[in-house]
N, C-alpha and C positions, 0 to 999 in steps of 0.2 A: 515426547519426541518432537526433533524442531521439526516446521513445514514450510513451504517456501508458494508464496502466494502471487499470483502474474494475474494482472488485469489489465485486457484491451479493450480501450476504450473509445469508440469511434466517432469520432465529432468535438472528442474534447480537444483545451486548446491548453497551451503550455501559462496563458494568465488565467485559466479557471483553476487547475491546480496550484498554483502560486496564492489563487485567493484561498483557496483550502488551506494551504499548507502554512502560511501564517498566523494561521487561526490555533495553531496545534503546537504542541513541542516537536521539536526537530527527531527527538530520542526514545518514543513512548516507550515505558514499561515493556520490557519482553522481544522488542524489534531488534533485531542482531542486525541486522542490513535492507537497507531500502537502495532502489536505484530506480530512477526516473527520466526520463526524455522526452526529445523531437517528435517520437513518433506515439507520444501521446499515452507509452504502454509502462507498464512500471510492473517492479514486485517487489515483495517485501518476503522476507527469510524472518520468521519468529520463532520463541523457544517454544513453542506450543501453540494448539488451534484456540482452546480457553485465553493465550494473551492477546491473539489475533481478535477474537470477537469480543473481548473485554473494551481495547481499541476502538473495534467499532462503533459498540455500545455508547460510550465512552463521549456522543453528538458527533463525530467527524461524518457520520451516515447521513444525519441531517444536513451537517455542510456542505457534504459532496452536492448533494440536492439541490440545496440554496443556490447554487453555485452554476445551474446548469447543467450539470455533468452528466451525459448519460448513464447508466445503469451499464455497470462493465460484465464483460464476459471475462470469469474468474475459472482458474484452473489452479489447483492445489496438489502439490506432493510432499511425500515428505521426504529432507533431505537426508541423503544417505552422506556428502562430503561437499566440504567447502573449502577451497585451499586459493589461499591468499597471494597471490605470487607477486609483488611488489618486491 
């Protein structure tokens, strides 16, 4: 089942995820859709919670770390519809 994963993160800054986010592929295994911004909060839509923590597994936990980055407060559902309207 995919789930769709939002973390807020308070204190982070948009160059401490920029240093994470180069470190990593732009497309890991299993992430259908990531989106990120200004206000610091992002989520990611995966095909499953196993690709989700595969990814994390994966050292990006460690990077985040490296990095500064607080420890986010993470909220999970799992997506029932995603409709692309473009």
């Amino acid at each position: 089942m995919a789930i769709c994963r939002i973390f807020e993160v308070e204190g982070a800054t948009l160059d401490q995820y920029d240093e994470v986010d180069a470190k990593f592929p732009e497309n890991p295994p299993g992430a259908v859709l990531h989106v990120a911004g200004a206000a610091t909060d992002g989520s990611t839509w995966w095909e499953s919670a196993e690709k989700a923590e595969e990814y994390m597994a994966s050292g990006v936990g460690e990077a985040i770390g490296a990095a500064g980055i607080p420890e986010p407060k993470t909220t999970e559902f799992e997506v029932h519809n995603l409709t692309d309207a473009r």
